[in-house]
C-alpha positions as CSV (number, residue, x, y, z in Angstrom):
1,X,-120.2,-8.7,-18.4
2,X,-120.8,-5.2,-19.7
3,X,-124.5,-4.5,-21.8
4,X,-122.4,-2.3,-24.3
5,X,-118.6,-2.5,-25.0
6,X,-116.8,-0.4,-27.3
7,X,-113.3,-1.3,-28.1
8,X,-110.8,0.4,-30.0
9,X,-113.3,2.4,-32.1
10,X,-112.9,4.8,-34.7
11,X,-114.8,5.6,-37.4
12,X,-113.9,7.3,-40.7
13,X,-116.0,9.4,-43.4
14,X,-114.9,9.1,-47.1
15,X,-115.1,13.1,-47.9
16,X,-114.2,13.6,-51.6
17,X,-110.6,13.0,-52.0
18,X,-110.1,12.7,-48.6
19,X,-110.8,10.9,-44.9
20,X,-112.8,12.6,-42.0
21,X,-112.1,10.6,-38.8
22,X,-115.4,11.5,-36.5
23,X,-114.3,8.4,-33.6
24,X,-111.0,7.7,-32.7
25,X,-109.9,4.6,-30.8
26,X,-112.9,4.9,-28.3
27,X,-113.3,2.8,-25.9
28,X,-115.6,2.3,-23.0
29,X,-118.4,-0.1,-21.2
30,X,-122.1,0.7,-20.3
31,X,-123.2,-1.5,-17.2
32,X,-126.6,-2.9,-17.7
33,X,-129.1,-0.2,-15.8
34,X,-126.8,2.4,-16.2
35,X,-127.5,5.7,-17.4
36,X,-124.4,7.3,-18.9
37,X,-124.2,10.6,-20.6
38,X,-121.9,11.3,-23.7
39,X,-121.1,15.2,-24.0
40,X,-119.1,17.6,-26.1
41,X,-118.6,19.8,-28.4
42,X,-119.9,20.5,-32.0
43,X,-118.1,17.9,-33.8
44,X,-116.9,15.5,-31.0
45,X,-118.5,12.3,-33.0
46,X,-121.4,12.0,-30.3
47,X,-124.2,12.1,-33.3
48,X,-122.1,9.2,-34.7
49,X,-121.2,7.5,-31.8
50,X,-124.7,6.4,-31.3
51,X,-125.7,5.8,-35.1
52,X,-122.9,2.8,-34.3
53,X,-125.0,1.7,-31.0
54,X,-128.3,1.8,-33.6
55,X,-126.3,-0.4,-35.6
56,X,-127.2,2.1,-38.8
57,X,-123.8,2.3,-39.3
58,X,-120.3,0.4,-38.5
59,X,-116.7,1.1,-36.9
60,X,-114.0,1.6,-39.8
61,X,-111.8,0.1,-36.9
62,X,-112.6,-1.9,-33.6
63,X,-115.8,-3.7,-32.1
64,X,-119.1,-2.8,-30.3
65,X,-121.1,-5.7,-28.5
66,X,-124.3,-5.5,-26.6
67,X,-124.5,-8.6,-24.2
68,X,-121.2,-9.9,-25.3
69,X,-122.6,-9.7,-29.4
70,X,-121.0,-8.0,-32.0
71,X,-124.1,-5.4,-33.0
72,X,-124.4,-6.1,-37.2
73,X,-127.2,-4.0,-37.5
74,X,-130.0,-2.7,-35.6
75,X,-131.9,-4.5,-33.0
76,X,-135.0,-4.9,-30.9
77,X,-133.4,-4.6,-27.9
78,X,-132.6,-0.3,-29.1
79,X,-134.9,2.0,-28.8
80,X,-134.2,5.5,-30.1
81,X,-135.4,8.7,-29.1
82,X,-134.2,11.8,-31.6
83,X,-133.8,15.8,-31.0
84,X,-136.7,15.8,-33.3
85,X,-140.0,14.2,-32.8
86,X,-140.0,11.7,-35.4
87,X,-143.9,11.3,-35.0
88,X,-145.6,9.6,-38.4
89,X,-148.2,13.3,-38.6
90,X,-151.0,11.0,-40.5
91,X,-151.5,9.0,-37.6
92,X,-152.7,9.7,-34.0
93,X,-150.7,10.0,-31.1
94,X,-152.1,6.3,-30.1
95,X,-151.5,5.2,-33.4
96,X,-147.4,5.9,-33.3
97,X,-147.2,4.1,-29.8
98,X,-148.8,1.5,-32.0
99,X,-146.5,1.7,-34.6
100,X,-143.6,1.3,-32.5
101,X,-145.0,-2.0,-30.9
102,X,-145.9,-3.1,-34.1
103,X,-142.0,-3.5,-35.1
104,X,-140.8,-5.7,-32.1
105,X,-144.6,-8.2,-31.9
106,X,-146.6,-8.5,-34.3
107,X,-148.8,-11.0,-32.5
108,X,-150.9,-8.8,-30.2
109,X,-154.2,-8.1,-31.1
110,X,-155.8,-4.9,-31.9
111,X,-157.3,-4.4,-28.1
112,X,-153.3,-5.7,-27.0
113,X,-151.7,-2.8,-28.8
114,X,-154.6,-0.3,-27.7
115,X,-154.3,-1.4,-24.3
116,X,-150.3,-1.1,-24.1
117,X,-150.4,2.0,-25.9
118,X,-152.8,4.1,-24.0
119,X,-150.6,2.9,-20.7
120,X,-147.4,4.1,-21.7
121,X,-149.7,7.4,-22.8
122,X,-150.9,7.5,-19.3
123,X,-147.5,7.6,-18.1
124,X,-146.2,10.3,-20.3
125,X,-149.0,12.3,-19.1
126,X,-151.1,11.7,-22.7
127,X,-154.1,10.9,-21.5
128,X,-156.6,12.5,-23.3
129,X,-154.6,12.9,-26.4
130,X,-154.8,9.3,-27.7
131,X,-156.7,11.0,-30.8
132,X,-154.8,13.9,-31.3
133,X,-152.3,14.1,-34.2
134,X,-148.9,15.3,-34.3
135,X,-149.6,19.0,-35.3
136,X,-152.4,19.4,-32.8
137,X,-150.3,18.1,-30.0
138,X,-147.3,20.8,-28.3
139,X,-143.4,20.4,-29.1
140,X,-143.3,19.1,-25.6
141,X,-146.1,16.6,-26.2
142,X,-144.6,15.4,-29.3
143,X,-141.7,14.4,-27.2
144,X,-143.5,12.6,-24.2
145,X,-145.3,10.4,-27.1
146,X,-141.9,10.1,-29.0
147,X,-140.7,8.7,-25.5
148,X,-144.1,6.7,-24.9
149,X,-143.4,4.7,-28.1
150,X,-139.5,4.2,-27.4
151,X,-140.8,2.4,-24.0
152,X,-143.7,0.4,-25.0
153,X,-141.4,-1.2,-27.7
154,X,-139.9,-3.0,-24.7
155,X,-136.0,-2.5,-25.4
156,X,-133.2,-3.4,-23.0
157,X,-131.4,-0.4,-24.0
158,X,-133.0,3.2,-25.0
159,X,-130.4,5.2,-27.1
160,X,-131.4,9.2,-27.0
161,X,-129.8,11.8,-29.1
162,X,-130.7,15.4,-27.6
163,X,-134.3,14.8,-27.1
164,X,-135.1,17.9,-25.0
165,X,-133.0,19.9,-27.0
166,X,-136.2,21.7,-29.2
167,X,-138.5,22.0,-26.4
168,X,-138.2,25.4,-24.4
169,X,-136.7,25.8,-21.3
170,X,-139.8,25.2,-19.0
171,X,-140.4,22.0,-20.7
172,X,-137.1,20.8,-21.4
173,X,-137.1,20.4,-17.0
174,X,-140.4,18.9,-17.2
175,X,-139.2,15.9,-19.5
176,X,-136.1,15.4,-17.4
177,X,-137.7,15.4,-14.6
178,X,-140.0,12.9,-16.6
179,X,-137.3,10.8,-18.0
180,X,-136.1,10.8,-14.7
181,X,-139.3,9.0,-12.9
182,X,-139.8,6.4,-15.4
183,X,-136.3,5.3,-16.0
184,X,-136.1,4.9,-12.1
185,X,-139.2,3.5,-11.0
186,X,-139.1,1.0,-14.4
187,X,-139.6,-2.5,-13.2
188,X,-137.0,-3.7,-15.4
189,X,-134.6,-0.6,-15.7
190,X,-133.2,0.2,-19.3
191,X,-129.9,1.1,-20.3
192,X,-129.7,4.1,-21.5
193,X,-126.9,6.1,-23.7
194,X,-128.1,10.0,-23.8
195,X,-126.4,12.6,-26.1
196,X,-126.2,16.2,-24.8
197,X,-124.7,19.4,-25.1
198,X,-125.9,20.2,-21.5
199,X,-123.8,20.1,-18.3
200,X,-126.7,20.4,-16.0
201,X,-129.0,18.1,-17.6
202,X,-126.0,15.3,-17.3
203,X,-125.8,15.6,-14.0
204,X,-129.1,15.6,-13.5
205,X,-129.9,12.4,-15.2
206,X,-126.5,10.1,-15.5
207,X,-124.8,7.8,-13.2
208,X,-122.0,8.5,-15.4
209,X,-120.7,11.3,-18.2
210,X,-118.5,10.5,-20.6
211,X,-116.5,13.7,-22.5
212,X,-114.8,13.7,-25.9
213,X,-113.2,16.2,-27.3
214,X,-113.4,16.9,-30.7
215,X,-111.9,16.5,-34.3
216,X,-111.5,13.5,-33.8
217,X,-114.2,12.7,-31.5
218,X,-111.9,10.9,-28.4
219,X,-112.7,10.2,-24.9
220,X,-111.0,13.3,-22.6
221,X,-112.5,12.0,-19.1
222,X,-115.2,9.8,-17.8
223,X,-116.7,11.1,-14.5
224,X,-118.7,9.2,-11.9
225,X,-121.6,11.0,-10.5
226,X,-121.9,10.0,-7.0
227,X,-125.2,12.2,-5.9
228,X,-127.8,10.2,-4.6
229,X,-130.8,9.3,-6.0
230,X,-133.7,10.5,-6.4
231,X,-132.7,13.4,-7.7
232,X,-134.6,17.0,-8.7
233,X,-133.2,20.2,-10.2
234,X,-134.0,22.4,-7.8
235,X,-132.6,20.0,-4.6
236,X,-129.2,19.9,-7.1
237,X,-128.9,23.4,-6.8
238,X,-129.2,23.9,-3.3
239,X,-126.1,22.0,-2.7
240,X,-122.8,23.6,-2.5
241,X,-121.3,20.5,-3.4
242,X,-123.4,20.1,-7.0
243,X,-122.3,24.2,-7.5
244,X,-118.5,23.1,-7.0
245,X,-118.6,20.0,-9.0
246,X,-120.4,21.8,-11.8
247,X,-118.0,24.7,-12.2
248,X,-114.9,21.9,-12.5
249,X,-117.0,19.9,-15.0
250,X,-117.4,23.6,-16.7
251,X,-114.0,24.0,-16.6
252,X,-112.9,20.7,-18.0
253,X,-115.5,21.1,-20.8
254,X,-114.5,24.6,-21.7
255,X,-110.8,24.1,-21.2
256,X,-110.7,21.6,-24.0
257,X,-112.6,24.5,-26.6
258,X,-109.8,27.1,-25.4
259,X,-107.5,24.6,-26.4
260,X,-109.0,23.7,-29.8
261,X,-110.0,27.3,-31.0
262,X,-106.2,28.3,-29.5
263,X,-104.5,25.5,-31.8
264,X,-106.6,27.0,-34.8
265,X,-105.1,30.6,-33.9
266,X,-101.7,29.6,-33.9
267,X,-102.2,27.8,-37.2
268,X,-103.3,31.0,-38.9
């Protein structure tokens, strides 16, 4: 049995007197473990592809289970991690790991949550900073304990919407590379859904990519990504075989722009 299954979806937006359809009949399956990669363009539906995985919001048409479960709302067993930090700046960093834990069990005690906390700090690379408050801590930072509380909530399934896409470059490849470590050597490993607008950061991370095209927002191709693990950046680009299957995924991803900016020049 698939962990996520998405059948027949579409999704439409009521926009004054008319209908906006972001989704239309999606369908695909998310193998528990497996880390698949939804990209696109602007306006492909990926935003609201995953607000239906959070369960904040519902298909207009078709079904979305996790474990076999139609989702009806949202769910311990998600975690999400946003392009923005989403840090509470009137508490410490320790205090939003706390927070998080807070939601899914509320039976630990004081020294349980501190203890939990301050570990998945520690594995972020927050040590130290347990104190700290949002604005004292770096974009970066604000991320690794943004990621740090998605984790210590314990979910089966971490949804992430363009996390590393406010960082700078130089930290951006530090939190992959991040990501990357804890989601492999995780003694339970999550499944995890992860929006981007970037090629190489897809490859980099997913056993999978899924891409849409856009207005709608359908599925164009899914593609496997068959090189082995672990992986770094730098190793990736010393393969010829990573710079070939990059330029087709380029290609593919580009192609389907040319054809939608063409369409709109005809029209005109």
């Amino acid at each position: 049995m698939s962990k996520i299954e998405l059948k027949n979806v579409t999704l439409n937006y009521a926009e004054r007197k008319s209908v906006f359809t972001a989704l239309d009949d999606v369908s695909f399956s998310v193998k528990a473990g497996e880390f698949v990669s939804i990209i696109g363009a602007s306006g492909c539906g990926k935003s609201s592809l995953l607000s239906l995985l959070e369960g904040l919001n519902f298909p207009t048409q078709g079904v979305i289970t996790i474990d076999g479960q139609e989702i009806t709302g949202t769910g311990e067993d998600r975690a999400v991690v946003f392009q923005h930090y989403s840090l509470f700046p009137w508490m410490t960093t320790r205090g939003n790991v706390i927070y998080g834990i807070k939601q899914v069990n509320k039976k630990l005690t004081n020294q349980e949550l501190t203890a939990i906390a301050d570990d998945y700090l520690e594995k972020v690379g927050l040590s130290g900073f347990e104190n700290k408050y949002p604005l004292q801590l770096s974009g970066g930072m604000q991320q690794r304990a943004a990621i740090a509380r998605a984790l210590a909530m314990s979910p089966s399934i971490l949804l992430m919407d363009e996390p590393f896409g406010a960082v700078d470059a130089k930290n951006r490849k530090i939190l992959q590379e991040l990501l990357l470590e804890l989601w492999e050597n995780s003694e339970e490993k999550k499944t995890v859904v992860f929006v981007t607008h970037d090629i190489d950061e897809a490859i980099l991370l997913s056993d999978r990519i899924i891409m849409m095209t856009s207005n709608p927002g359908r599925i164009k191709k899914e593609i496997p990504i068959d090189f082995p693990r672990p992986r770094t950046g730098s190793h990736l680009l010393e393969s010829k075989k990573y710079l070939n299957f990059r330029k087709e995924l380029l290609a593919t991803f580009f192609n389907d722009i040319s054809e939608k900016i063409g369409g709109e020049e005809v029209a005109l």
